[in-house]
C-alpha positions as CSV (number, residue, x, y, z in Angstrom):
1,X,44.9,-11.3,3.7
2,X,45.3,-13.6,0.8
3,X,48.1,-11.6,-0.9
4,X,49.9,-11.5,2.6
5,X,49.7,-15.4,2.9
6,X,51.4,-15.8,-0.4
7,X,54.2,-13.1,0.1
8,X,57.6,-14.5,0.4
9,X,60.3,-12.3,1.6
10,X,63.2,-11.9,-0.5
11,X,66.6,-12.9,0.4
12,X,70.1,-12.7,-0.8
13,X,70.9,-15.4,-3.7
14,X,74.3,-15.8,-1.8
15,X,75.5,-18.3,-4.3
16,X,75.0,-16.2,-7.2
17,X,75.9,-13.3,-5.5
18,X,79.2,-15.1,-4.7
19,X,80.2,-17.4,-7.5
20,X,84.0,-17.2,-7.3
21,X,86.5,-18.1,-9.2
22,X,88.7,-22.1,-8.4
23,X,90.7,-20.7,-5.7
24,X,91.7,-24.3,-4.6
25,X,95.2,-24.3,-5.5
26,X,95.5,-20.6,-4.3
27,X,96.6,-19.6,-0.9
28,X,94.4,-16.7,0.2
29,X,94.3,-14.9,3.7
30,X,92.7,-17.2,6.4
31,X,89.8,-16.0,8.4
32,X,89.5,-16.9,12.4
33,X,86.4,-16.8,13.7
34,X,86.1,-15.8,17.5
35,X,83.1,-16.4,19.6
36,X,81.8,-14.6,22.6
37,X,81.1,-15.4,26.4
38,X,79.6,-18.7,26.8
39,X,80.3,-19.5,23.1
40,X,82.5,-22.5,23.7
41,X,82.3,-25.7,25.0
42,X,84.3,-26.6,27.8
43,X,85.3,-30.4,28.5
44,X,87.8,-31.7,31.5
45,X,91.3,-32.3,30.4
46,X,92.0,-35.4,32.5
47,X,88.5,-36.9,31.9
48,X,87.4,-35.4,28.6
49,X,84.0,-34.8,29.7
50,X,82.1,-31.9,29.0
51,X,80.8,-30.1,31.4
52,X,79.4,-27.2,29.7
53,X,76.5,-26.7,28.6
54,X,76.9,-30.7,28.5
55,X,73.2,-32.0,27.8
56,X,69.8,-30.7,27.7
57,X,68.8,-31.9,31.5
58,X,72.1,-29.6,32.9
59,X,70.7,-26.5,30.9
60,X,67.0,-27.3,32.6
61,X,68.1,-28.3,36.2
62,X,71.9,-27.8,36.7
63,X,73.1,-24.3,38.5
64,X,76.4,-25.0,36.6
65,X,78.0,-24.6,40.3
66,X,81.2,-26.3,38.6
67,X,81.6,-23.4,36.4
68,X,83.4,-21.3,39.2
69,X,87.5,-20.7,39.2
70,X,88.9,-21.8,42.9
71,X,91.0,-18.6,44.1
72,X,94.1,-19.1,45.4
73,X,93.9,-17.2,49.0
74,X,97.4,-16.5,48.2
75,X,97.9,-14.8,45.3
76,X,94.3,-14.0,44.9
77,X,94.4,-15.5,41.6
78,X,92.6,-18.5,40.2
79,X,94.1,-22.0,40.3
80,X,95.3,-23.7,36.9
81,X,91.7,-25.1,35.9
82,X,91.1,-28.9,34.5
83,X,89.3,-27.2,32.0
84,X,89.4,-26.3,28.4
85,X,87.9,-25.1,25.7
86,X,87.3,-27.8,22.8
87,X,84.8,-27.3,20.7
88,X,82.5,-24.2,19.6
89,X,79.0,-23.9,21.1
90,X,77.2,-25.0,17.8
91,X,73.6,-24.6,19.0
92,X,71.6,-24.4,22.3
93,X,68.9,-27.2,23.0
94,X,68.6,-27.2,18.5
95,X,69.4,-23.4,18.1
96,X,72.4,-22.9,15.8
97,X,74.4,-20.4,16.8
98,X,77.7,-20.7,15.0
99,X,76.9,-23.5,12.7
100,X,74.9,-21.7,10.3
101,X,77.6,-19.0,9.8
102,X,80.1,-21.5,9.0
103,X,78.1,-23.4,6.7
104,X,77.8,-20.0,5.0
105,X,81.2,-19.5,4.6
106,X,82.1,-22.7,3.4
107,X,79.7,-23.1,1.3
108,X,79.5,-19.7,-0.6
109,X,83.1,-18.4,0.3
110,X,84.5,-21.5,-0.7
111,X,86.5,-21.2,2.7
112,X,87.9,-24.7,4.0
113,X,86.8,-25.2,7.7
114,X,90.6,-26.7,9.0
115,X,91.9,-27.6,12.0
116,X,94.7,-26.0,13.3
117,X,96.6,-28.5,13.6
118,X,96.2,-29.8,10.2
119,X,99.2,-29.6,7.9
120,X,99.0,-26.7,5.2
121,X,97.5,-27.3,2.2
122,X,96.9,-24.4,-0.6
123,X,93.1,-22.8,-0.3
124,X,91.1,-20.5,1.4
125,X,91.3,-21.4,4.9
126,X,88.6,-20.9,7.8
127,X,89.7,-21.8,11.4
128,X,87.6,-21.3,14.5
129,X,89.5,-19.8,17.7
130,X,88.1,-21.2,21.1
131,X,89.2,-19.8,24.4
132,X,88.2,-20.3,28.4
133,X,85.3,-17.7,27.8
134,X,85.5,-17.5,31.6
135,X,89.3,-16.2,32.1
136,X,90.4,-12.8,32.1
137,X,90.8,-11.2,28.3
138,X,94.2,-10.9,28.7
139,X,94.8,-14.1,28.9
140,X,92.7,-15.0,25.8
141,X,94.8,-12.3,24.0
142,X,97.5,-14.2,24.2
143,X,96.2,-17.4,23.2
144,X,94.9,-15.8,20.1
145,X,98.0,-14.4,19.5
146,X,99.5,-18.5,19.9
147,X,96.7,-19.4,17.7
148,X,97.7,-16.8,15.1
149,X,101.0,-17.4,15.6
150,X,100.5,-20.9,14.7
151,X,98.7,-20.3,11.6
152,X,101.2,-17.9,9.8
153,X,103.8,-20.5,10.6
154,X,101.9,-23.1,8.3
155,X,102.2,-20.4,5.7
156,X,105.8,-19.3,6.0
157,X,107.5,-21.3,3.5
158,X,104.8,-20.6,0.5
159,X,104.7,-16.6,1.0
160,X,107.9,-14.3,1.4
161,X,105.8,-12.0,3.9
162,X,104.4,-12.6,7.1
163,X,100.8,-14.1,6.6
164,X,98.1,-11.7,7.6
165,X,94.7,-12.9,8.9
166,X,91.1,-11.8,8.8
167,X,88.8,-11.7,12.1
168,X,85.3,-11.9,12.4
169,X,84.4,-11.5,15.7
170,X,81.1,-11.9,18.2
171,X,80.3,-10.4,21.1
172,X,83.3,-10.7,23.7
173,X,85.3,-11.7,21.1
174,X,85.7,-8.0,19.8
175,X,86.8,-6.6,22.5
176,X,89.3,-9.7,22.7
177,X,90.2,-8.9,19.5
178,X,90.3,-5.1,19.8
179,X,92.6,-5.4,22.6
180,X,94.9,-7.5,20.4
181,X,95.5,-5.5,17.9
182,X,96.3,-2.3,20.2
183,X,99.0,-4.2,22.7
184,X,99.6,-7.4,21.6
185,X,100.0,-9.4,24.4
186,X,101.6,-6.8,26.7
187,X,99.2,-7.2,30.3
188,X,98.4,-3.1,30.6
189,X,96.0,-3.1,33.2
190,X,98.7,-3.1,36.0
191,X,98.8,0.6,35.8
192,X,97.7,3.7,34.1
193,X,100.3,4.0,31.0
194,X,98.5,1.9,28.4
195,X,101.2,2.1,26.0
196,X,100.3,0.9,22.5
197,X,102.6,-0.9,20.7
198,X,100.0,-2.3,17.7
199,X,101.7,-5.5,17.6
200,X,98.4,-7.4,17.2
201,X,97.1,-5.2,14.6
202,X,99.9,-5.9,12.2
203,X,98.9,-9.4,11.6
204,X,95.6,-8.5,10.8
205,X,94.3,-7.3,7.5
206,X,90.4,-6.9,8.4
207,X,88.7,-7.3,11.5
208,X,84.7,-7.4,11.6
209,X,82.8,-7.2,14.5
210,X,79.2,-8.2,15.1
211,X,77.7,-7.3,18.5
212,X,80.4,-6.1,20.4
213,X,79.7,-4.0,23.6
214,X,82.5,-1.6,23.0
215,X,81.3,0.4,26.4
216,X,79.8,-2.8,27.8
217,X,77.0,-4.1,29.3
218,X,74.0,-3.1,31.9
219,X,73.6,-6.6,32.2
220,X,76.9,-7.6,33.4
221,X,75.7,-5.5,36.6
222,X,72.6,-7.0,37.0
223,X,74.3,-10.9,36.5
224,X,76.1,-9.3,39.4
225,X,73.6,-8.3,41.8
226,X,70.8,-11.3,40.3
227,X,73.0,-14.0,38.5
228,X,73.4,-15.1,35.4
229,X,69.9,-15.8,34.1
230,X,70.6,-18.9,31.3
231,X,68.1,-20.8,29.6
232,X,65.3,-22.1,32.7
233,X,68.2,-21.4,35.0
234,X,70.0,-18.8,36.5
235,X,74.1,-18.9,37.1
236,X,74.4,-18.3,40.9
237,X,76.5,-15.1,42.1
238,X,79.4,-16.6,44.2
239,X,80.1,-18.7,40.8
240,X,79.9,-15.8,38.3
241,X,82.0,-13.4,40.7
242,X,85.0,-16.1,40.0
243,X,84.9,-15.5,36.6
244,X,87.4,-12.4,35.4
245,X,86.2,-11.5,31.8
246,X,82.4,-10.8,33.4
247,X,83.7,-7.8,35.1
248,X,85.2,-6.9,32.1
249,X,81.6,-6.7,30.2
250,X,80.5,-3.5,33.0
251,X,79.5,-0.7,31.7
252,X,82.4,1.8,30.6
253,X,82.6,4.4,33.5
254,X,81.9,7.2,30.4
255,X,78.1,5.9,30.1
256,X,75.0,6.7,31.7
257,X,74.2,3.3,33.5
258,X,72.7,4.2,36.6
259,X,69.9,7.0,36.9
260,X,67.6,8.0,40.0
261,X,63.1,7.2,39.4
262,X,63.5,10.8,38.1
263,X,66.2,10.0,35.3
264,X,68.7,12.1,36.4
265,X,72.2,10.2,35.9
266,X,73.9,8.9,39.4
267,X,77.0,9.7,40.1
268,X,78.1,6.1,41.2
269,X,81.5,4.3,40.4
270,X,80.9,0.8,39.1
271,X,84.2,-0.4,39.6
272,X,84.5,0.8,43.2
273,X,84.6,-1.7,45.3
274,X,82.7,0.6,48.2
275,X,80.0,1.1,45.6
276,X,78.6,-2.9,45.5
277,X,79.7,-2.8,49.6
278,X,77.1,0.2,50.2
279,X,74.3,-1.5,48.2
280,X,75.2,-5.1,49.2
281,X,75.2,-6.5,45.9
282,X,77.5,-9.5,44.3
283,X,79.9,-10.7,46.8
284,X,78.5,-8.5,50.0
285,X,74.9,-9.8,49.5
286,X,74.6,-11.6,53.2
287,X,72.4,-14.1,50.8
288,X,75.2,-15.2,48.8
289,X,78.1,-15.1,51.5
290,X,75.6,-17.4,53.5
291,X,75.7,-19.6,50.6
292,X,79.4,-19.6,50.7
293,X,80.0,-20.4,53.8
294,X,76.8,-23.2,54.0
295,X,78.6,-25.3,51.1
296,X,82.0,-24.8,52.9
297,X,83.4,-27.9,54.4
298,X,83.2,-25.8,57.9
299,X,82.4,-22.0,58.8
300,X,85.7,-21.2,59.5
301,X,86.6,-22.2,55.6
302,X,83.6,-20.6,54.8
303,X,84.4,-18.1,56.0
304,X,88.4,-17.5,54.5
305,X,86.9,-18.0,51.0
306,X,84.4,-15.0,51.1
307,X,87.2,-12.6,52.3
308,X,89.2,-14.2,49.4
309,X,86.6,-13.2,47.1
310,X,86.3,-9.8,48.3
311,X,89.7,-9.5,47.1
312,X,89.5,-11.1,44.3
313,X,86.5,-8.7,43.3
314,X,88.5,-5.7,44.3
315,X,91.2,-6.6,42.0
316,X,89.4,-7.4,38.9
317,X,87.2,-4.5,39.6
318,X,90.2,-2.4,38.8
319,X,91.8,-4.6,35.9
320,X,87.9,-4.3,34.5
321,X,88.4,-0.2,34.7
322,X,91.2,-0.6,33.2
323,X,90.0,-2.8,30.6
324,X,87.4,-1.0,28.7
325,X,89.8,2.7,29.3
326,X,92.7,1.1,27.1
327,X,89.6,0.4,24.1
328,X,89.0,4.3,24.3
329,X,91.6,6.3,24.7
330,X,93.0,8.2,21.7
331,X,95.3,6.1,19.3
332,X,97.7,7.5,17.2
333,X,99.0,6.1,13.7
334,X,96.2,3.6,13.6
335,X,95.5,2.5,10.0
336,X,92.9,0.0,10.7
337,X,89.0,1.2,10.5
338,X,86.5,-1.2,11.9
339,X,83.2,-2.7,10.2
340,X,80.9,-3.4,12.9
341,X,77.9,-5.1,12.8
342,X,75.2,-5.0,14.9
343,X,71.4,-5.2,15.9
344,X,69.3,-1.8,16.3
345,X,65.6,-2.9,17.1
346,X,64.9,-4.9,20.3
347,X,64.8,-3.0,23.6
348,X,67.7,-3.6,25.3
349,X,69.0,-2.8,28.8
350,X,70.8,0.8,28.8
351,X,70.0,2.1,32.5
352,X,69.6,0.4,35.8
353,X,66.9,2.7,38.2
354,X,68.1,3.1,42.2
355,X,64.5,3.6,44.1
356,X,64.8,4.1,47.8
357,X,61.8,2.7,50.4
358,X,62.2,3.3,54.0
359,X,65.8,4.1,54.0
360,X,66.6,0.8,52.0
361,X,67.9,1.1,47.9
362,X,66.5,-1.4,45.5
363,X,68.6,-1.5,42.3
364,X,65.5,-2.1,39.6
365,X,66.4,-4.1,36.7
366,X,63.0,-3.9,34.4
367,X,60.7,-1.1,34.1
368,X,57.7,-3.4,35.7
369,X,59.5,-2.9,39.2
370,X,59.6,0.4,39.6
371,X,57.0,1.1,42.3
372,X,57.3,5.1,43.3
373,X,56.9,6.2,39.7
374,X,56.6,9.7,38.7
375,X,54.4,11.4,36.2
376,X,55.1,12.2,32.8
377,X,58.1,9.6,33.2
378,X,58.1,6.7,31.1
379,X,60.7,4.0,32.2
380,X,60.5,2.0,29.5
381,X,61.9,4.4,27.4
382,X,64.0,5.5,30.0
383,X,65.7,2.3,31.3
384,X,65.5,0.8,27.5
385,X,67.2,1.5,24.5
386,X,67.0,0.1,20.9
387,X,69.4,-2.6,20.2
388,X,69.9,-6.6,20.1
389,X,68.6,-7.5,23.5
390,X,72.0,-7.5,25.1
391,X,74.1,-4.8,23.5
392,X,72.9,-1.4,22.6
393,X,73.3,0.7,19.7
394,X,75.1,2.9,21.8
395,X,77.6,0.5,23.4
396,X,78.1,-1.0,19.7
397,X,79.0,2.4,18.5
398,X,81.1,3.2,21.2
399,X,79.1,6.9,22.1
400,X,77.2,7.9,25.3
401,X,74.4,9.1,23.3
402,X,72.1,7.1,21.2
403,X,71.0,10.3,19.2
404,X,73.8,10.2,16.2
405,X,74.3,14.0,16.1
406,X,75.7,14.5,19.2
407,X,79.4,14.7,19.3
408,X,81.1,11.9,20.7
409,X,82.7,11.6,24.0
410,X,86.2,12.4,23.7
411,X,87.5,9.4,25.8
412,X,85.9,7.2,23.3
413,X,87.9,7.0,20.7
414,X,86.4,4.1,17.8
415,X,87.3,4.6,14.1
416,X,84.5,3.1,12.6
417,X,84.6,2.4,8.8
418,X,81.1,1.8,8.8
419,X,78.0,0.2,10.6
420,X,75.7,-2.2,9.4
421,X,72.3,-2.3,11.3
422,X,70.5,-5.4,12.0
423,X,67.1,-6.2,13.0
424,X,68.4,-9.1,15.4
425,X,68.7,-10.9,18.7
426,X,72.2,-10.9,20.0
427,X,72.1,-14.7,20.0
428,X,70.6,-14.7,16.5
429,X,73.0,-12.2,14.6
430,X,75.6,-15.0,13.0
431,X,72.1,-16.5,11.5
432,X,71.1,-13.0,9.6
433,X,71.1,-13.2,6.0
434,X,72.0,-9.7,5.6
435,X,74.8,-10.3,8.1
436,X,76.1,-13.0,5.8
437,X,75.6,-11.4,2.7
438,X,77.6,-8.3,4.1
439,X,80.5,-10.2,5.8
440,X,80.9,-12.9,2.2
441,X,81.5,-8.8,0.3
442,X,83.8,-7.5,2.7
443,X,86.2,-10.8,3.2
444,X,86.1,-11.9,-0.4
445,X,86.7,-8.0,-2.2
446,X,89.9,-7.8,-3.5
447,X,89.4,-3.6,-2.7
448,X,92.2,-2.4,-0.3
């Protein structure tokens, strides 16, 4: 016991490891750093104030019923919002988040956090992208692409080519970024075609991703059917089902999400709208349509805005199906490789359980409610996989299978480099050591 009180685990000596040679008069590729869902702050743009996550009492007693897009009943898409994005989400009631990655880039990558709208000046430059993490992806694509857009035009008198970036990516933000470098900022999910064009990928020279639900998340259903649990409170329904890029966090239509109390896969379409009208969940819960129409200046009102957002469900349903297909199919000519990044050792979400009692379905979220168990079964293991808490191995590796020497699914194309596995928290992954050891050797090796 004494011996294990004076053990101190070793660490990285990241500024040995990294000592570098004065590149403040060179110009070296810039890195962007891109966060994921809920990983900016948002502010008004004709008041300035923030109103997410704002202060300490909001993230204790607000519902954050502000939060939701108003629909146009027209074109069943959301109104021009007051809000933007301003700064990133540097820590959560004292938690760093982002911070600590940044400090670790700037102080042993010798990158030069810069604004983008600071003038060049030679060095290696880090800029941090934020985006509406509540808009569709699509849109955010092409932001980024602005963003990038913005940056090589600060370098285009001092190089003779066109500047290529680095990206290192969290969470949502890889798939935003994955989706860039396949189509640009052509909008695909109008049809079927997904027609590549690798626009994005040409201004990028390496791309890392850390905790990236390349087949998405079982808990983008259950902040469906539940809410958004955050901190002491939980994000209502009627306001998360207004937010586009949620949908497009459900779980990939190749993966085993659903499964009956004897763990044999369901065959139920996620991104049918008939599916969440047969179980009542998300917008046809009668408890959240109540809702609706109670905080509605009158029931008529009331009731026009829940058949609005039926139709706005239905549609980004689809454009969510769509989504997460053009990550996976087959890509031809594709140079890049990915380095992903990810945690391997929490139990994590991976199947949702349908139990039936007296002709009524319950969609069970957690082993613990699970009433009609069966023998031999055990639904921890069953409805839980290894991963970081929110993202599992699986849906970080792209495959269906968590066992490695299966083959993978051939509409889940993912050319991975190579993984990195973590023993991390989703929301803790920027903070790893080993995460920041790995991600200083990739960006700063001068090996093509």
């Amino acid at each position: 016991m004494l011996l294990t009180g004076c053990y101190k685990p070793h660490k990285p000596d990241l500024e040995r490891l990294y000592q570098l040679s004065d590149y403040s008069n060179d110009t070296t590729t810039p890195l962007i750093l891109i966060h994921g869902i809920l990983g900016s702050k948002l502010k008004r743009k004709s008041t300035n104030k923030e109103i997410w996550p704002d202060n300490v009492r909001k993230l204790v007693f607000s519902r954050y019923k502000n939060l939701a897009f108003e629909i146009n009943p027209e074109t069943i898409e959301p109104y021009q919002s007051d809000y933007e994005a301003f700064e990133i989400l540097d820590s959560i009631t004292g938690f760093s988040v982002y911070q600590e990655i940044i400090d670790t880039l700037v102080d042993y990558g010798n990158y030069q956090l810069t604004d983008i709208n600071e003038p060049f000046k030679p060095g290696r430059k880090l800029y941090v992208f934020n985006y509406d993490w509540r808009q569709d992806n699509v849109i955010t694509v092409k932001q980024l692409d602005d963003f990038i857009n913005t940056i090589q035009a600060k370098y285009s008198d001092n190089i003779n080519t066109k500047q290529k970036v680095d990206i290192v990516a969290h969470s949502m933000g890889g798939l935003i970024s994955r989706y860039y470098m396949r189509y640009g900022t052509s909008d695909v999910l109008n049809d079927n075609e997904f027609t590549i064009n690798l626009d994005g990928a040409k201004n990028i020279r390496r791309a890392v991703f850390l905790g990236t639900p390349n087949l998405g998340l079982v808990l983008s259903v259950n902040r469906f059917v539940n809410g958004y649990r955050f901190g002491l409170r939980t994000i209502p329904i009627e306001v998360m089902i207004t937010m586009p890029s949620i949908y497009q966090l459900l779980p990939h239509s190749i993966s085993n999400w659903i499964v009956d109390l004897k763990g044999n896969k369901i065959d139920i379409d996620v991104f049918d709208q008939e599916t969440w009208q047969k179980y009542q969940w998300a917008i046809y819960d009668p408890k959240v349509q109540q809702r609706i129409i109670e905080n509605s200046s009158s029931r008529k009102a009331g009731l026009k805005q829940v058949e609005t957002l039926k139709k706005f469900f239905h549609k980004n349903l689809e454009r969510a199906r769509r989504f997460l297909w053009s990550l996976t199919i087959k890509l031809e000519n594709d140079n890049h490789q990915f380095v992903i990044l990810g945690g391997d050792c929490e139990k994590t979400p991976a199947r949702l359980v349908m139990e039936k009692i007296d002709d009524t379905y319950f969609v069970r979220t957690k082993p613990a409610q699970v009433i009609q168990k069966y023998d031999g079964i055990d639904y921890e293991k069953l409805m839980l996989e290894p991963g970081d808490g929110h993202v599992t191995k699986s849906s970080l590796l792209a495959r269906v299978s968590l066992d490695p020497s299966l083959p993978r699914h051939k509409y889940s194309y993912f050319p991975i480099k190579y993984p990195i596995l973590l023993c991390e928290s989703h929301i803790s992954l920027t903070s790893n050591i080993t995460f920041q050891d790995n991600l200083l050797d990739i960006l700063l090796n001068n090996d093509e």
